[in-house]
KEDREN-415876 format. One line per 8 residues: number of its first residue (from 1); their letters; for each residue x, z, y of N, C-alpha, C. Coordinates in steps of 0.2 Angstrom, whole numbers. Layout:
KEDREN-415876
NUM> A> X:Z:Y:X:Z:Y:X:Z:Y  ...
***
This chain:
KEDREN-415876
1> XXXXXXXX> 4:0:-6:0:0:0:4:0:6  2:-3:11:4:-3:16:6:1:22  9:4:25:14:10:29:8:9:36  4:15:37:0:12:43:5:8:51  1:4:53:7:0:58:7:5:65  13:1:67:13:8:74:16:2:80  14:1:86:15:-2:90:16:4:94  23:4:96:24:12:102:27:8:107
9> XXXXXXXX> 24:7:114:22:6:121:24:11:127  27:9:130:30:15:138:22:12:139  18:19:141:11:20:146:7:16:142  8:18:135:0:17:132:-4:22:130  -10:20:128:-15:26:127:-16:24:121  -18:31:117:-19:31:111:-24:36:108  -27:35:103:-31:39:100:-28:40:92  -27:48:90:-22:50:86:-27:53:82
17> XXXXXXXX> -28:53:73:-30:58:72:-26:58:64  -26:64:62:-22:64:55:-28:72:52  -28:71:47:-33:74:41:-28:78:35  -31:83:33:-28:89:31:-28:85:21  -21:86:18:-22:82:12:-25:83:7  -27:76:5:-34:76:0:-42:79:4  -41:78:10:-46:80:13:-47:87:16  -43:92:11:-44:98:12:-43:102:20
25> XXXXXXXX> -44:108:18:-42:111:26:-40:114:30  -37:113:34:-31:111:40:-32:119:43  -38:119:47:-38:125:50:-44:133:47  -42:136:44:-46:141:41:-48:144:45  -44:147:52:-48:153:55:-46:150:63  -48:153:68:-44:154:73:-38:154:74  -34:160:72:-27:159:70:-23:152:70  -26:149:65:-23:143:65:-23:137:69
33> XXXXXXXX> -30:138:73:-34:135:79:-30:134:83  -28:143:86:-23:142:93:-16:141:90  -14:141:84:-6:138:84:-6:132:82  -9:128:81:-10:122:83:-9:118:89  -13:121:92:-15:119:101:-9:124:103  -6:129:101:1:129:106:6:124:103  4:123:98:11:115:98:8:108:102  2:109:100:1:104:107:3:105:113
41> XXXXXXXX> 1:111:115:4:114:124:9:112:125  16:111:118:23:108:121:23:99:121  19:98:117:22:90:119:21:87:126  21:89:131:21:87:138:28:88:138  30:94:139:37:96:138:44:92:134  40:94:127:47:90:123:48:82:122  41:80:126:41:71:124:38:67:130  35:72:134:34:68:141:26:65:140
49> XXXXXXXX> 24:69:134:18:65:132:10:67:135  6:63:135:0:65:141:-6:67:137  -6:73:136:-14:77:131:-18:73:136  -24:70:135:-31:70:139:-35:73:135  -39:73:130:-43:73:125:-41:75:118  -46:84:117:-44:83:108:-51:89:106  -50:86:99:-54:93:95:-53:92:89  -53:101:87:-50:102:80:-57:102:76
57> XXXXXXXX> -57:98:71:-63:101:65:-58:104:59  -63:107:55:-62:111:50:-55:108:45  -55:99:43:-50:98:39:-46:91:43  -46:92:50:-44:85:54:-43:86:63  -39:81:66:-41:83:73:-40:78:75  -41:76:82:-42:71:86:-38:73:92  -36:67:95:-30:69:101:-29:62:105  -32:62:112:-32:57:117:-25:56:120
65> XXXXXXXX> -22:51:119:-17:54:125:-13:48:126  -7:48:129:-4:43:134:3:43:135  6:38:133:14:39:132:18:37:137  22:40:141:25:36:149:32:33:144  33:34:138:37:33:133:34:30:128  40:26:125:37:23:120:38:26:111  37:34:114:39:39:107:35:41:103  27:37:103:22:41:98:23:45:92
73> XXXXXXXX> 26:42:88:28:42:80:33:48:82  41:49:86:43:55:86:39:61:89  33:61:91:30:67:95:25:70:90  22:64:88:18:67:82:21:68:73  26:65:72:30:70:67:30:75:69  33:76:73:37:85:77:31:89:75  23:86:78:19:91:78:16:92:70  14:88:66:11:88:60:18:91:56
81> XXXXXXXX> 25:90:55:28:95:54:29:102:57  29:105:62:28:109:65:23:113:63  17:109:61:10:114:60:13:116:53  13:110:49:15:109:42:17:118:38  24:117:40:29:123:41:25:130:40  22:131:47:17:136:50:13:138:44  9:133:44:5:133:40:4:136:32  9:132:31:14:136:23:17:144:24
89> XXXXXXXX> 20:144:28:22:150:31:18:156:29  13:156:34:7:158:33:2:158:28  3:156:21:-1:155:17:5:156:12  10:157:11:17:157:7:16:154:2  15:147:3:14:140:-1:19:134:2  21:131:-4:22:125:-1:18:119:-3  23:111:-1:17:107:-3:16:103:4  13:97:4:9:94:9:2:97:11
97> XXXXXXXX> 3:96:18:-4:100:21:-7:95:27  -3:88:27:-7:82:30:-7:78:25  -14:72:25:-14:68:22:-12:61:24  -5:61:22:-1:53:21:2:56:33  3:48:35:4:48:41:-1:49:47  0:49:49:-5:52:57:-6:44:58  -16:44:58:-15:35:61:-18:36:69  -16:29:73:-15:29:78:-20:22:81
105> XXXXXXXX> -24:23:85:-28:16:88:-24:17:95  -21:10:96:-19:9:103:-26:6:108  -26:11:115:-32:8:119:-29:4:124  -33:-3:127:-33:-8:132:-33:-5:137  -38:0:140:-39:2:146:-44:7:144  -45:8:154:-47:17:155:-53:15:152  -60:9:152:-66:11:148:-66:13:143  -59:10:138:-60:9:131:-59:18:131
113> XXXXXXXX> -52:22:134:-51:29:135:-59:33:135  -61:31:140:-67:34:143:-70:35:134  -73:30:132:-77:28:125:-74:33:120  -70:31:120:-66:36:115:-65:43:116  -66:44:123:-65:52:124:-73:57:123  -77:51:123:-85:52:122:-87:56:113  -83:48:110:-83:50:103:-77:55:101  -73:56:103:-68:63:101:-74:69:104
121> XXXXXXXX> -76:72:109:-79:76:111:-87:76:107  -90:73:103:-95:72:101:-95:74:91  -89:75:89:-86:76:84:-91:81:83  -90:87:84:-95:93:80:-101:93:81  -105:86:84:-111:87:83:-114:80:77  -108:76:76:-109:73:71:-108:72:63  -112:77:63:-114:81:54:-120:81:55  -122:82:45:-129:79:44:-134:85:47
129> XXXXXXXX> -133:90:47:-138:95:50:-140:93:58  -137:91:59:-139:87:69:-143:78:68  -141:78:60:-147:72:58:-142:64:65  -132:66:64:-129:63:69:-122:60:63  -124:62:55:-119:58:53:-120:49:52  -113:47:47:-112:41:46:-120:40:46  -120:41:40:-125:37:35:-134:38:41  -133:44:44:-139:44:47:-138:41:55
137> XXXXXXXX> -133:38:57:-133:34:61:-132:26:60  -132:24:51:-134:19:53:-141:17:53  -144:22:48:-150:22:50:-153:20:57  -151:24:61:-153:25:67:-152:17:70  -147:15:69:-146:7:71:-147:1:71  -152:3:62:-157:-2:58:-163:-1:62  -165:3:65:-172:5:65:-171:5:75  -167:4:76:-167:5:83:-168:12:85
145> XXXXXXXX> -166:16:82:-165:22:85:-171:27:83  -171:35:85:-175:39:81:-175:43:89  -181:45:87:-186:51:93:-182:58:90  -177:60:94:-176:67:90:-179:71:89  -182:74:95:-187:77:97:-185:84:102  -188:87:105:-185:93:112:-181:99:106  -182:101:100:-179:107:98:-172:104:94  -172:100:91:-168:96:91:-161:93:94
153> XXXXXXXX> -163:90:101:-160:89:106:-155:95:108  -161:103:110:-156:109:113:-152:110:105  -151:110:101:-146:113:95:-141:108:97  -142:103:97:-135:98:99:-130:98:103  -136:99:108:-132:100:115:-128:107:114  -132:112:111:-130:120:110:-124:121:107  -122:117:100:-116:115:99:-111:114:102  -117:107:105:-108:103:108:-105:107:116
161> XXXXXXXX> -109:110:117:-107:115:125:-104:122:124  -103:124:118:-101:128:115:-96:130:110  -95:124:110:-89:123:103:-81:121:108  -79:128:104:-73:131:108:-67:127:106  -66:123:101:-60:118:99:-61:114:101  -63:112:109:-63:106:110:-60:104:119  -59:100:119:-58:96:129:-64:99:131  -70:94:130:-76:96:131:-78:101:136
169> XXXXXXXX> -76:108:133:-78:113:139:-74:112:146  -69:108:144:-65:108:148:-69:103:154  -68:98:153:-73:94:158:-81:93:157  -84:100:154:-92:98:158:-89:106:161  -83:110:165:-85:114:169:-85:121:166  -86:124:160:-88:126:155:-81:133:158  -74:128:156:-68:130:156:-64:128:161  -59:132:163:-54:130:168:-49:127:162
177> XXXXXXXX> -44:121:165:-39:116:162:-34:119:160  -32:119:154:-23:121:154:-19:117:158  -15:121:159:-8:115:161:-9:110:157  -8:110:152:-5:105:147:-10:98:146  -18:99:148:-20:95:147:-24:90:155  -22:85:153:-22:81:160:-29:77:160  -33:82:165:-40:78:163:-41:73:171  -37:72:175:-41:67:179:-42:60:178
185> XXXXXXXX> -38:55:174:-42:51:171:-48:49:169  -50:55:162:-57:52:160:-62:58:163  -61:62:169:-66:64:172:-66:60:178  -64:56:181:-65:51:185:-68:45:181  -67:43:174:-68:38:173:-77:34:172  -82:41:173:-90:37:174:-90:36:183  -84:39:185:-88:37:193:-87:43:196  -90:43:204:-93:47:207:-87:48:215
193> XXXXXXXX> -89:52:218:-86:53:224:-82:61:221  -85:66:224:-85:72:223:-81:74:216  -79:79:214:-79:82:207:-85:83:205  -87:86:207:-96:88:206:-99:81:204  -98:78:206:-104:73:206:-99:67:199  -92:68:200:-92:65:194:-91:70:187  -92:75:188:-92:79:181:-100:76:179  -104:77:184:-111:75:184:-113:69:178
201> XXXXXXXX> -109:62:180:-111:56:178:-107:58:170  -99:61:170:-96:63:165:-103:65:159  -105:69:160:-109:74:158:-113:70:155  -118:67:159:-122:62:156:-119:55:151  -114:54:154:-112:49:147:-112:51:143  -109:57:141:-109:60:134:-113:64:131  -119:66:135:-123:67:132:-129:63:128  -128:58:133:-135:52:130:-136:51:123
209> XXXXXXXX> -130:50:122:-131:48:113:-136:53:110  -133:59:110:-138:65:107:-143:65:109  -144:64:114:-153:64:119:-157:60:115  -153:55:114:-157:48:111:-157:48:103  -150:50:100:-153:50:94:-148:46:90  -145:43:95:-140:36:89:-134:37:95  -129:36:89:-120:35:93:-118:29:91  -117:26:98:-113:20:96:-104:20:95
217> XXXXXXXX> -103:19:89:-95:18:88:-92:15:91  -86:16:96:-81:13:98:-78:8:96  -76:9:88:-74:6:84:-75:0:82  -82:-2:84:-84:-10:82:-80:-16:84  -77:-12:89:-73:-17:97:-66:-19:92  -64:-14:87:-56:-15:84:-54:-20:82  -50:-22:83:-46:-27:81:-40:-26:77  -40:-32:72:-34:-29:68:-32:-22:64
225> XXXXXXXX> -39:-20:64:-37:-13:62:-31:-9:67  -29:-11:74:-25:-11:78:-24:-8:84  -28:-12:87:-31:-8:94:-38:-10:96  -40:-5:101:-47:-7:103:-47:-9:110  -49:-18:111:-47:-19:118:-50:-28:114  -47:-32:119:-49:-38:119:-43:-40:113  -43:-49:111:-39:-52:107:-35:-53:111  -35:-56:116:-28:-58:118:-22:-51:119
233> XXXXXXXX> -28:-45:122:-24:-39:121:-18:-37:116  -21:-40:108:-20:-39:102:-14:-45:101  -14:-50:105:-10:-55:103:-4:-53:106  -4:-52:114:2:-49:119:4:-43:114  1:-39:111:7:-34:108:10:-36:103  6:-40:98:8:-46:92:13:-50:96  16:-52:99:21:-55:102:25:-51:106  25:-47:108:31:-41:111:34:-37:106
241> XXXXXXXX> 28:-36:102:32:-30:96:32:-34:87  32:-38:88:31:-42:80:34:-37:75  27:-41:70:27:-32:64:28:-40:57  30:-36:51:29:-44:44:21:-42:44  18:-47:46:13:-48:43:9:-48:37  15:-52:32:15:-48:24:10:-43:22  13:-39:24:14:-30:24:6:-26:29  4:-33:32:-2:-27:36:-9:-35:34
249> XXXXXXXX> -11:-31:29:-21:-37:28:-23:-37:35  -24:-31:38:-28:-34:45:-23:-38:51  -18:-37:51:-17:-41:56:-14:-50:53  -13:-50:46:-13:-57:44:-17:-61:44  -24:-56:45:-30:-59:45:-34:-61:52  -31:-57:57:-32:-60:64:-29:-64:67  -21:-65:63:-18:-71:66:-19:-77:62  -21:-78:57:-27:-84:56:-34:-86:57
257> XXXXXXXX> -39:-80:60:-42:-82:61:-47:-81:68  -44:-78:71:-46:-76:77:-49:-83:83  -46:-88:80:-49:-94:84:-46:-102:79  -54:-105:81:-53:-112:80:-47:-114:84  -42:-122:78:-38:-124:81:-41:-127:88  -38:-130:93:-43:-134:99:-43:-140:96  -40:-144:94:-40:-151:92:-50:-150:87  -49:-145:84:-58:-144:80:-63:-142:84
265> XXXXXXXX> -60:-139:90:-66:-139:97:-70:-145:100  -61:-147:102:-63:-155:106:-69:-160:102  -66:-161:95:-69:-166:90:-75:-163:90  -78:-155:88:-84:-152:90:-89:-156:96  -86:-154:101:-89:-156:108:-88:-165:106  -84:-168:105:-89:-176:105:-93:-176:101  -94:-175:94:-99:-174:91:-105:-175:95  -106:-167:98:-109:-165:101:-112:-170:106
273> XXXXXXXX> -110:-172:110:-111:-177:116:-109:-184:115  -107:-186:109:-109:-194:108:-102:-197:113  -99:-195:116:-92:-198:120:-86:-194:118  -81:-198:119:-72:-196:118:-71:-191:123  -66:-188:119:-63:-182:124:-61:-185:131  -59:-193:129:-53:-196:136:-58:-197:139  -65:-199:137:-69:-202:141:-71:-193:145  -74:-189:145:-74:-185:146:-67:-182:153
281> XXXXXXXX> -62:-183:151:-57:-182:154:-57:-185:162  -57:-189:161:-57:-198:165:-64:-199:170  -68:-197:167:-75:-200:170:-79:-196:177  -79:-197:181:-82:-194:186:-89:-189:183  -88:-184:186:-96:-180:187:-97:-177:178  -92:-179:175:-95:-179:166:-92:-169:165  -96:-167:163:-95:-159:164:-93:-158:157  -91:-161:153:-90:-162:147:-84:-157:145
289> XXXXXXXX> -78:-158:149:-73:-156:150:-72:-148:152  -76:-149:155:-76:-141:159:-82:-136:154  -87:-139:151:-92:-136:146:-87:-134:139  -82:-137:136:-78:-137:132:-73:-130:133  -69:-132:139:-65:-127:140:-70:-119:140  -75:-120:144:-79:-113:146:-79:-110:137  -82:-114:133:-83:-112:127:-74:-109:123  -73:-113:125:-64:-113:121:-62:-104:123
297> XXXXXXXX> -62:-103:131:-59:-96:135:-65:-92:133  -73:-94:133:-75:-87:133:-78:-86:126  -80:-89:120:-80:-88:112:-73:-91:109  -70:-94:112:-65:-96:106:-59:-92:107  -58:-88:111:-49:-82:112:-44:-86:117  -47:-92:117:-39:-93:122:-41:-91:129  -35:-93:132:-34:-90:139:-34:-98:141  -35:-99:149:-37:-105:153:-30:-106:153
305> XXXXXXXX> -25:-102:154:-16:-105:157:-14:-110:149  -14:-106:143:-12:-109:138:-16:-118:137  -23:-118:140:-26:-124:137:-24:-129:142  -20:-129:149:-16:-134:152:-13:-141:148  -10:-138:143:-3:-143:140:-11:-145:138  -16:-145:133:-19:-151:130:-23:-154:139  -23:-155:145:-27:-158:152:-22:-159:156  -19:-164:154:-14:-167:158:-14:-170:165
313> XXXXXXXX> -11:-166:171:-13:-168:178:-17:-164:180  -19:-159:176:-23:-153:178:-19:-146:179  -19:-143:186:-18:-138:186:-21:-132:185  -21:-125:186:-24:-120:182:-31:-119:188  -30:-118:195:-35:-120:200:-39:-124:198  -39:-132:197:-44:-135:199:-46:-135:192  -46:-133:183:-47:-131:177:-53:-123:181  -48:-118:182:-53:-113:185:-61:-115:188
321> XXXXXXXX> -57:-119:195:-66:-122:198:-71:-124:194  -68:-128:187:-72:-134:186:-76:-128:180  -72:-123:177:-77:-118:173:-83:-116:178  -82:-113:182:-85:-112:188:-90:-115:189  -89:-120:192:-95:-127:191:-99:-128:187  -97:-127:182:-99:-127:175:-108:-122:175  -104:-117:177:-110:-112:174:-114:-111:182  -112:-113:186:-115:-113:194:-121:-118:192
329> XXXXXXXX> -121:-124:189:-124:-129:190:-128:-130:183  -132:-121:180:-133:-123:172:-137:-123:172  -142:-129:168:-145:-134:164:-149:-131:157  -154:-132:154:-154:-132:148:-149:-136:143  -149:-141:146:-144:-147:141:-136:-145:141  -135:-140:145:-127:-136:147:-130:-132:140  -135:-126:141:-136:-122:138:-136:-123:129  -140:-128:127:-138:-132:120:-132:-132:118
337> XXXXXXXX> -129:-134:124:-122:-140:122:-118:-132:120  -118:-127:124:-113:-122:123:-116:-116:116  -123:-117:117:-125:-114:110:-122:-117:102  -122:-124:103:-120:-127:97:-113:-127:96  -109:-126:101:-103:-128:101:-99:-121:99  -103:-116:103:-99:-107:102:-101:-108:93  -104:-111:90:-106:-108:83:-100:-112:79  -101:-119:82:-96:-123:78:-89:-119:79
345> XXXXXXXX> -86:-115:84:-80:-114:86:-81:-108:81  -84:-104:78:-86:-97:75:-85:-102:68  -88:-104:66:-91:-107:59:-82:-110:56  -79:-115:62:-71:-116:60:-67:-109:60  -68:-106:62:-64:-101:63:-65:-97:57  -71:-94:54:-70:-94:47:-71:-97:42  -69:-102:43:-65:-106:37:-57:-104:35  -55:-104:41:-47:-103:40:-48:-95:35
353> XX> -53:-93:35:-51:-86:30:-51:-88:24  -53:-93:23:-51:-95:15:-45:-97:13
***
């Protein structure tokens, strides 16, 4: 099997969680609670690393945070051996007490942060007695969601406002900050002018899910099993930090299939419109060209700088306007054309998975 893959970045954000081996239990009492969370207290200190976001459950824990360094993998040894040690120590046992390597999701930006800091804070109400686990929120997704009801709703919230291993009290106001954890980020991150007024919006974003009934997973957005962020995001780190692709299914599998070749676009779009690409290219007023591109940039992964070399004598301006154009001046006959063609561009795109 596979080594989990690590992309370590100066100033990324990251969501870290490592699980107690074979599932078992990490923290038994208190005790173990705050020696934990003082070895978190040092990683600001020993690795220059930026706590935003954590909470411990029973056999696992969760940890927001931000590297101005590119030392994930040394910070998080130090700590999962650190606890390890302790742990044994204190139990005069030896033996493994994490499960396998601490895995790591790198994030694109402050929403994705924000998102995730939503679902790390929402942990201890996502068990089946809050009717907020897996299985009870797919439900909830198939069915478009569930009426909790008002006594319901207050045990949730009662939980989650009250459960002492977490950020959470931290940023709804609950708790004063430690030094150690650096919350202006994702208490800035739903808005507001004021502190007051963005703990306010804060509060509210993380509460809704529970109000309503269904949580939406951050993770849908993954890619590559790798980061949570756009493709092209996934491609620039795939090209700064190249990994053997061998050795990792999910990112072999997005660098095959993440987009139709363009030569199977174009030939799509004649199909589609009955004329040549050149004709297209050449012809006054023929939106053809800029209907193709729109589809290419916004369902097919590419970026508009890369698709120059196949529009020759075109530069990235007057390519930009003509998208523009494009959708300035839409049609139902535009509207067709981009519905058939986003599918043909999906439909090539997994083929190449075979």
């Amino acid at each position: 099997m596979a080594r989990p893959l690590r992309i370590l970045v100066a100033g990324g954000w990251y969501h870290v969680t490592s699980r107690g081996n074979r599932r078992q239990t990490l923290f038994h009492n208190d005790t173990d609670r705050r020696r934990f969370l003082g070895l978190v207290e040092q990683l600001p200190e020993r690795f220059r690393l930026e706590v935003h976001a954590f909470v411990l459950m029973d056999n696992h824990y969760h940890l927001v945070v931000r590297t101005p360094e590119p030392n994930l993998s040394d910070a998080m040894k130090w700590l999962n051996v650190s606890y390890s040690s302790r742990y044994n120590w204190a139990r005069k046992q030896v033996g493994h007490v994490f499960q396998g390597r601490f895995e790591a999701v790198i994030i694109e930006d402050v929403s994705g942060v924000v998102a995730v800091a939503r679902y790390v804070h929402l942990n201890p109400v996502r068990v089946g007695r809050f009717a907020l686990n897996k299985a009870q929120q797919k439900h909830a997704r198939t069915v478009g969601g569930v009426d909790p009801g008002a006594e319901l709703v207050r045990a949730r919230l009662s939980e989650l406002r009250n459960y002492q291993w977490s950020s959470w009290r931290v940023y709804s106001g609950a708790e004063k900050a430690p030094e150690w954890l650096e919350t202006s980020v994702i208490a800035a991150g739903c808005g507001g002018r004021s502190s007051t007024e963005r703990r306010q919006f804060l509060r509210e974003y993380t509460e809704a899910p529970i109000r309503h009934g269904r949580l939406d997973s951050p993770w849908t957005d993954l890619v590559a099993g790798l980061a949570l962020g756009s493709e092209n995001f996934v491609e620039q780190l795939l090209r700064k930090h190249p990994v053997d692709s061998q050795e990792q299914t999910a990112v072999r599998r997005f660098a095959r299939c993440k987009r139709a070749p363009w030569l199977e676009i174009v030939r799509a779009a004649e199909r589609l419109l009955g004329r040549t690409w050149e004709t297209m290219l050449t012809r006054r007023g023929d939106w053809g060209r800029d209907g193709t591109v729109y589809v290419a940039v916004r369902y097919g992964g590419y970026r508009l700088g890369e698709l120059l070399k196949h529009l020759p004598g075109l530069k990235y301006q007057a390519v930009a306007q003509g998208m523009g154009r494009f959708q300035r001046k839409w049609s139902k006959e535009k509207e067709r054309f981009v519905e058939k063609l986003k599918q043909k561009v999906k439909a090539t795109g997994e083929m190449s998975k075979i």
